[in-house]
Every structure is written in structure tokens, then in C-alpha cells.
VMD Tcl script that builds the backbone (N, CA, C; Angstrom):
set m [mol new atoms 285]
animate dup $m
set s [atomselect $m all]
$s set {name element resname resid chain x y z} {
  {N N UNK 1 A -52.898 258.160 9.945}
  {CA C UNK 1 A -51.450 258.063 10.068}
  {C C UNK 1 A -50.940 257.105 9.000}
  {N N UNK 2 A -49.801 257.540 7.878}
  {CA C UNK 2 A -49.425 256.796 6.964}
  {C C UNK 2 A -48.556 255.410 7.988}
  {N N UNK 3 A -48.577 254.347 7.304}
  {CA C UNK 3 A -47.593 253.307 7.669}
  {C C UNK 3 A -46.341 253.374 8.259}
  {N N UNK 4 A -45.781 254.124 7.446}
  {CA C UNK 4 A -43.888 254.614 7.535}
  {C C UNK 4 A -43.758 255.201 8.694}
  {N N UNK 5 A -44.737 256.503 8.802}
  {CA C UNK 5 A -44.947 257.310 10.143}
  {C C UNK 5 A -44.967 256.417 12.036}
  {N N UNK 6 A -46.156 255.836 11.005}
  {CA C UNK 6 A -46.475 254.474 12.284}
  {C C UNK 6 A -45.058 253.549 12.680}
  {N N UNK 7 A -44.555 253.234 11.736}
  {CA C UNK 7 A -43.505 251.950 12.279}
  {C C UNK 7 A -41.830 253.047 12.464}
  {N N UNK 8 A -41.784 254.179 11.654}
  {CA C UNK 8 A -40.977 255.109 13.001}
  {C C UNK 8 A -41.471 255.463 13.978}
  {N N UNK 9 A -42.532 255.651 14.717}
  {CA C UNK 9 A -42.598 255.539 16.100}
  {C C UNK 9 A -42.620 254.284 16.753}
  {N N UNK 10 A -42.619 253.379 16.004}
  {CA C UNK 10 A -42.552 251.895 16.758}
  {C C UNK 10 A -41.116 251.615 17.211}
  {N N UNK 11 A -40.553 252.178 15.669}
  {CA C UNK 11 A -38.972 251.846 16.590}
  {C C UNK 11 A -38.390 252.394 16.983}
  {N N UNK 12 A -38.443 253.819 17.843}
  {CA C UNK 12 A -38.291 253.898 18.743}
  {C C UNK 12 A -38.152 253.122 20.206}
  {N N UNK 13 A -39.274 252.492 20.174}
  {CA C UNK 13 A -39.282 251.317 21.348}
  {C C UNK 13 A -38.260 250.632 21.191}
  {N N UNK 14 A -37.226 250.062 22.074}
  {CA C UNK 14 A -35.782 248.985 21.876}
  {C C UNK 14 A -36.829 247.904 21.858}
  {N N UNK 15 A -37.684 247.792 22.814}
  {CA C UNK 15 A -37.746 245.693 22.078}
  {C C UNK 15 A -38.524 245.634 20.467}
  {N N UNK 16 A -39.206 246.737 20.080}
  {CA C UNK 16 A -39.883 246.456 18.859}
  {C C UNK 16 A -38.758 246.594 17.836}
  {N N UNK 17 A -38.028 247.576 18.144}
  {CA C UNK 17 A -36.419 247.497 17.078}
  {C C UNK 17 A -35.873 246.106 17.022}
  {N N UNK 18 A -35.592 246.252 18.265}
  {CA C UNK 18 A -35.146 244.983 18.483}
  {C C UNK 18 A -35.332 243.090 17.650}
  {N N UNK 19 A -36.860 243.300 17.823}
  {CA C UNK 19 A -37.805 241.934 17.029}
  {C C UNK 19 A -38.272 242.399 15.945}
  {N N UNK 20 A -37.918 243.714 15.345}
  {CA C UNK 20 A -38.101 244.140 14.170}
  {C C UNK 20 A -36.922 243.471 13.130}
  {N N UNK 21 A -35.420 243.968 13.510}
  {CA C UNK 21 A -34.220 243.533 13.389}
  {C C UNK 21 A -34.001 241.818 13.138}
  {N N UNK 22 A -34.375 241.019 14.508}
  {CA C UNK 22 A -34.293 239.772 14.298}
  {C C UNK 22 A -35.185 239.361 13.629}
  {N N UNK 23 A -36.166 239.656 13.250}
  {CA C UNK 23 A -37.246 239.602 11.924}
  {C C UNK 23 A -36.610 239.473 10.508}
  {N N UNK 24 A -36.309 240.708 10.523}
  {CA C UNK 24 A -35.848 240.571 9.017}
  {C C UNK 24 A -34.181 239.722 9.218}
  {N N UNK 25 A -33.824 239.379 10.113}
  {CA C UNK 25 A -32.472 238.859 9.734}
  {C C UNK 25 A -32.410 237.334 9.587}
  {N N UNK 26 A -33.844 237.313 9.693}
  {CA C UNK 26 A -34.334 235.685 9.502}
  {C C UNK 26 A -34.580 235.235 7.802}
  {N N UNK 27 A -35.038 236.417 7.067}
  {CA C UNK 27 A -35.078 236.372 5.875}
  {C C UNK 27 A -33.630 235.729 4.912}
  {N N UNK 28 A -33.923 235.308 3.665}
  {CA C UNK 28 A -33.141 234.627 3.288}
  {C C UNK 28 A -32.027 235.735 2.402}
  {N N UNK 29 A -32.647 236.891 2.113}
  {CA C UNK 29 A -32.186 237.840 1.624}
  {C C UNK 29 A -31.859 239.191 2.513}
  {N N UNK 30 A -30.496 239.013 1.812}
  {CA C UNK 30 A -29.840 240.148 3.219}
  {C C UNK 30 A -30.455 241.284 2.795}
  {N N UNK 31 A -30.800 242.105 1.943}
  {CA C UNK 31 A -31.317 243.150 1.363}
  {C C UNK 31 A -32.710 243.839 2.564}
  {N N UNK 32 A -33.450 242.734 2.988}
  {CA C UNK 32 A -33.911 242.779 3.766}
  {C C UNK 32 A -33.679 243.440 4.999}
  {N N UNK 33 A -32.977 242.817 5.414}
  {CA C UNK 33 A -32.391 243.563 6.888}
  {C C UNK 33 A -31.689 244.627 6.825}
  {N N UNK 34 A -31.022 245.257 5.591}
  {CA C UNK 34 A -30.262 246.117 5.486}
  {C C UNK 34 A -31.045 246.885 5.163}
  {N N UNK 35 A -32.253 247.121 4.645}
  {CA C UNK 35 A -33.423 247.934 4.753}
  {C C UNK 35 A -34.116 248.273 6.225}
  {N N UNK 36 A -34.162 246.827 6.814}
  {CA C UNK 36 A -34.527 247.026 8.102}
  {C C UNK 36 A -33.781 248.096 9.026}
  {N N UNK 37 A -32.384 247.765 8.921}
  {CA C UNK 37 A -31.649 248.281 9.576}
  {C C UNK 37 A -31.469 249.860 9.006}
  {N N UNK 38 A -31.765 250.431 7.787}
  {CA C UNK 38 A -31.732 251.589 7.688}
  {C C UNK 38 A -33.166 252.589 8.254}
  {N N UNK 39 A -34.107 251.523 8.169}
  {CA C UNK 39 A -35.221 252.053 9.033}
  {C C UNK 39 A -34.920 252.307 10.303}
  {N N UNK 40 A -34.342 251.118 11.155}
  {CA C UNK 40 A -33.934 251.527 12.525}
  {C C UNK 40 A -33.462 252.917 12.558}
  {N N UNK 41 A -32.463 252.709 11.883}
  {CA C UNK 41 A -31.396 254.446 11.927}
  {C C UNK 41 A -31.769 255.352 12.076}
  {N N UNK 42 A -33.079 255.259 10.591}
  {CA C UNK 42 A -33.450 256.542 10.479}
  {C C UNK 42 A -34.366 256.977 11.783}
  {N N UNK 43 A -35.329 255.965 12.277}
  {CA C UNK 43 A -36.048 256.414 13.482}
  {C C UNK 43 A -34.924 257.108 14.737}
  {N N UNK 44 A -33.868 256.256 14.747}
  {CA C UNK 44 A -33.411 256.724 15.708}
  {C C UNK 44 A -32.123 257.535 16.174}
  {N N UNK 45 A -32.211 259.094 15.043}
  {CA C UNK 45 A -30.943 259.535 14.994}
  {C C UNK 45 A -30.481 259.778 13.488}
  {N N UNK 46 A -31.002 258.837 12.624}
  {CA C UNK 46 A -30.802 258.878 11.248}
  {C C UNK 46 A -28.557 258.749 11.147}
  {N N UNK 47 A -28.433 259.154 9.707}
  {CA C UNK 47 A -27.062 258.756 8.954}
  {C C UNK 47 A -25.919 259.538 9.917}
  {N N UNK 48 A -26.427 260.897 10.084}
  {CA C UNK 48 A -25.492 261.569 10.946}
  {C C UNK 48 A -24.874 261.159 11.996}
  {N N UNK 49 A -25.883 260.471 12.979}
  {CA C UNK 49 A -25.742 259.750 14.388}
  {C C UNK 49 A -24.742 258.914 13.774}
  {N N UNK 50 A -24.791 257.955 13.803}
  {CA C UNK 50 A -23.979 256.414 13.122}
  {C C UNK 50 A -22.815 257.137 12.661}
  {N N UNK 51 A -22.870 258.189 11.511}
  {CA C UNK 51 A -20.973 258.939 11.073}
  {C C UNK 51 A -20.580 259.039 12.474}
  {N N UNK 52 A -21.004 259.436 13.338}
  {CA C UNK 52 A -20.565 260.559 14.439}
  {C C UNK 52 A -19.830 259.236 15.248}
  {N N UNK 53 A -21.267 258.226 15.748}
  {CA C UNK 53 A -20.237 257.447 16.557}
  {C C UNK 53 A -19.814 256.290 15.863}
  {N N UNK 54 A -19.750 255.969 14.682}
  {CA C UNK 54 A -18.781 255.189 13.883}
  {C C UNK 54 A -17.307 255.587 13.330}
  {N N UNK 55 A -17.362 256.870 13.145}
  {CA C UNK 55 A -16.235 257.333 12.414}
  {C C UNK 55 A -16.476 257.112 11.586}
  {N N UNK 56 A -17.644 257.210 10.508}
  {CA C UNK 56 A -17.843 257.157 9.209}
  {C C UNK 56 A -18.090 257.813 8.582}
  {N N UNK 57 A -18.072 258.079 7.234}
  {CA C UNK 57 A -18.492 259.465 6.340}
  {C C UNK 57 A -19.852 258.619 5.916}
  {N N UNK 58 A -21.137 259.922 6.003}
  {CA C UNK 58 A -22.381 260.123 5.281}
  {C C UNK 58 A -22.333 259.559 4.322}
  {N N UNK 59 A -21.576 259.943 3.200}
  {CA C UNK 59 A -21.760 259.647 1.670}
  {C C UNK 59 A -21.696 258.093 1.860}
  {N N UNK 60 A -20.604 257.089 2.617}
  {CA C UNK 60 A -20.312 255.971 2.665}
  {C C UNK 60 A -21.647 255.603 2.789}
  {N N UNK 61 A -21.848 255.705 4.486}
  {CA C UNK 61 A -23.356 255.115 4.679}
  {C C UNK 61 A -24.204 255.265 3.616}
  {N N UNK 62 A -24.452 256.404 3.309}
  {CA C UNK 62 A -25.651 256.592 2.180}
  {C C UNK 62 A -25.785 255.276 1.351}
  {N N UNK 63 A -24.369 254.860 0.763}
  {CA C UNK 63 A -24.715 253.923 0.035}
  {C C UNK 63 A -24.592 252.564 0.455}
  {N N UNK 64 A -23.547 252.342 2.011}
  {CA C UNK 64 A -24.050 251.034 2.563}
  {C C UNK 64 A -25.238 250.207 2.921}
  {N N UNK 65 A -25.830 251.948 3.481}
  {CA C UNK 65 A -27.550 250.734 3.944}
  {C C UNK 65 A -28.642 251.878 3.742}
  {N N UNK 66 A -28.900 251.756 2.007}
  {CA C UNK 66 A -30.061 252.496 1.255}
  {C C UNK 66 A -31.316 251.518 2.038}
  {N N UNK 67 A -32.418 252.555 1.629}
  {CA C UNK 67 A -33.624 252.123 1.738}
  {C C UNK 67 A -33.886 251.280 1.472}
  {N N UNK 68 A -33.152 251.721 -0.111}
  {CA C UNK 68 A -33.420 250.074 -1.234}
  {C C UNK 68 A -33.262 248.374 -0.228}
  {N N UNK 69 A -32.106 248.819 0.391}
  {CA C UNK 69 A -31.579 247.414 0.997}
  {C C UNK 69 A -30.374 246.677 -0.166}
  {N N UNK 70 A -30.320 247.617 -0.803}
  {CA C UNK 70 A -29.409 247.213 -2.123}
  {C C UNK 70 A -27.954 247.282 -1.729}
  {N N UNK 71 A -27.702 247.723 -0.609}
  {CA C UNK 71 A -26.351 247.581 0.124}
  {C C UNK 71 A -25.272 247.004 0.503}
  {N N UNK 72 A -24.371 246.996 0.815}
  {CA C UNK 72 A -23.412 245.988 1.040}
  {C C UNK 72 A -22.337 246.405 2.345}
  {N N UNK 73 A -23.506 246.751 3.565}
  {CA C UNK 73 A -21.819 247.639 4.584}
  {C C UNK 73 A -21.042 246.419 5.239}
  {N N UNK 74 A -20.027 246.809 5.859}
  {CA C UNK 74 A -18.972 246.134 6.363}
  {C C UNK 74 A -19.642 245.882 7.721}
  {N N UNK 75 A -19.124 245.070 8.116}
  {CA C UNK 75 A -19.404 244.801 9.439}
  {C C UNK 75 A -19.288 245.896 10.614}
  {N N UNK 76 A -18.242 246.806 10.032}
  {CA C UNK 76 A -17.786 247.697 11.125}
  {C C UNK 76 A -19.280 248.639 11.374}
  {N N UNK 77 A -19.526 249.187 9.663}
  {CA C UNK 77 A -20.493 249.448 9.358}
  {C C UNK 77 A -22.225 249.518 10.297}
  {N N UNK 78 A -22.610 248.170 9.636}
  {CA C UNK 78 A -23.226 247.465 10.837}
  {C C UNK 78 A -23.062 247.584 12.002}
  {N N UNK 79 A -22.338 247.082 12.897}
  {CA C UNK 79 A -21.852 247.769 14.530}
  {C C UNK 79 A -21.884 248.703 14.774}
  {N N UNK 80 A -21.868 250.143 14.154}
  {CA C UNK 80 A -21.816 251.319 13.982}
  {C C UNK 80 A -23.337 251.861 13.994}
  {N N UNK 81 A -23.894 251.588 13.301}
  {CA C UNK 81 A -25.007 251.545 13.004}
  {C C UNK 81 A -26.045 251.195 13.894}
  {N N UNK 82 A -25.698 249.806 14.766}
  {CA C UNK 82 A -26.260 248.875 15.737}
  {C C UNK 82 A -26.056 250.381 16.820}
  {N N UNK 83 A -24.845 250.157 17.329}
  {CA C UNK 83 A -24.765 250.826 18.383}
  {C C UNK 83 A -25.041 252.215 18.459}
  {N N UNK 84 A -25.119 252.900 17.940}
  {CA C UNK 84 A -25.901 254.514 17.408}
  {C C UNK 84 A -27.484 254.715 17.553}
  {N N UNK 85 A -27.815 252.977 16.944}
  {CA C UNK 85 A -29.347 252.907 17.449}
  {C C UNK 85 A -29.458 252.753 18.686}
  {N N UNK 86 A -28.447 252.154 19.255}
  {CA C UNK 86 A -28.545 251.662 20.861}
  {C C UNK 86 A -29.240 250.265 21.364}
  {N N UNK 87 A -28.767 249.650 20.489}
  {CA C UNK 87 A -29.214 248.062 20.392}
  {C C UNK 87 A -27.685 247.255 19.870}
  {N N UNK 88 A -28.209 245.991 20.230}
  {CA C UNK 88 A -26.736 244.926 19.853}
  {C C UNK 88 A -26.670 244.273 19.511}
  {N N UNK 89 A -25.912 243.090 19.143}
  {CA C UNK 89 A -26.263 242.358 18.051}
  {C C UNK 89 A -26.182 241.118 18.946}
  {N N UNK 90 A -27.170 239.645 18.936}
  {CA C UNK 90 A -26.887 238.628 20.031}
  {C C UNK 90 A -27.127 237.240 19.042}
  {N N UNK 91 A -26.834 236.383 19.365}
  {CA C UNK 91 A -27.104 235.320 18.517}
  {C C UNK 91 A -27.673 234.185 19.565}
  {N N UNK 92 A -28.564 233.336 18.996}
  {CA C UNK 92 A -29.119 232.300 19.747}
  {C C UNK 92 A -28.951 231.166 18.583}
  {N N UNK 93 A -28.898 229.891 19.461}
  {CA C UNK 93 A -29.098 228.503 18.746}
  {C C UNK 93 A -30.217 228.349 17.613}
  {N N UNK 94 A -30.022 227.910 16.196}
  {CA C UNK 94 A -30.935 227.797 15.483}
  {C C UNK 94 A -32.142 226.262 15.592}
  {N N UNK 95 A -32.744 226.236 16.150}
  {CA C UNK 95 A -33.691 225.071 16.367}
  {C C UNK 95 A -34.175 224.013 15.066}
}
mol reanalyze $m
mol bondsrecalc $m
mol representation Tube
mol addrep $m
């Protein structure tokens, strides 16, 4: 089983998305997570899902949250995205 294969069936699972997500959003480079977060997607529903319940056009996404991570979406974006995967966004105290 290639890698890629392996960690789309991982995220499937909500808590591995989940600590997948707060993983990379720990990184110092957002590029990171916006990769992360296009992995989520794609496991779960991919670009279509997210237009549908964001109200967003494809082409947009396409280039908000590339593979690359070279992206730049809006927050709405993001939320859109979040919630399509079916996960949310939470914040805790930094230690």
C-alpha cells in the first residue's frame, strides 16, 4: 500500500483528521496546514463537497488550498472546508 493511499484512509477517522490538522497547524509555516487541510478534503468528499456546502466555486478552491500548500484561502474558505470535512476548528491555551 503506497503512503498517500494509507493516510487517506486514516483520515477518514475524525480523531486522526482531527490530530492530523492540529499537527500541522503547529508548524511555523502555514503552507503546511493548507496542504494538510487539502488532504483532509480530499479524503473526505474532495473540492466538490466544500463548493456545495460553502457556496464556493471549484476553480476558487482549486487554487485556495493546492496540494502544494501554496495557498492563501479566506477564512470563510477554511470553515467551509472544515465543516464539509465534518470537523471544527477549537483552540486551547498555548503552554
Amino acid at each position: 500500500m503506497k503512503h498517500t493511499d494509507w493516510l487517506q484512509n486514516q483520515l477518514k477517522n475524525d480523531a486522526f483528521a482531527a490530530q492530523y490538522l492540529t499537527q500541522a497547524a503547529q508548524d511555523l509555516e502555514p503552507g503546511v496546514f493548507i496542504a494538510a487541510l487539502r488532504h483532509v478534503v480530499d479524503a473526505r468528499g474532495g473540492l466538490a463537497k466544500v463548493a456545495d456546502v460553502g457556496n464556493l466555486s471549484k476553480a476558487s478552491l482549486y487554487k485556495a488550498i493546492p496540494h502544494s500548500g501554496k495557498g492563501n484561502p479566506t477564512a470563510r474558505t477554511m470553515f467551509a472546508a472544515l465543516r464539509a470535512s465534518g470537523l471544527n476548528l477549537t483552540f486551547t491555551a498555548a503552554h
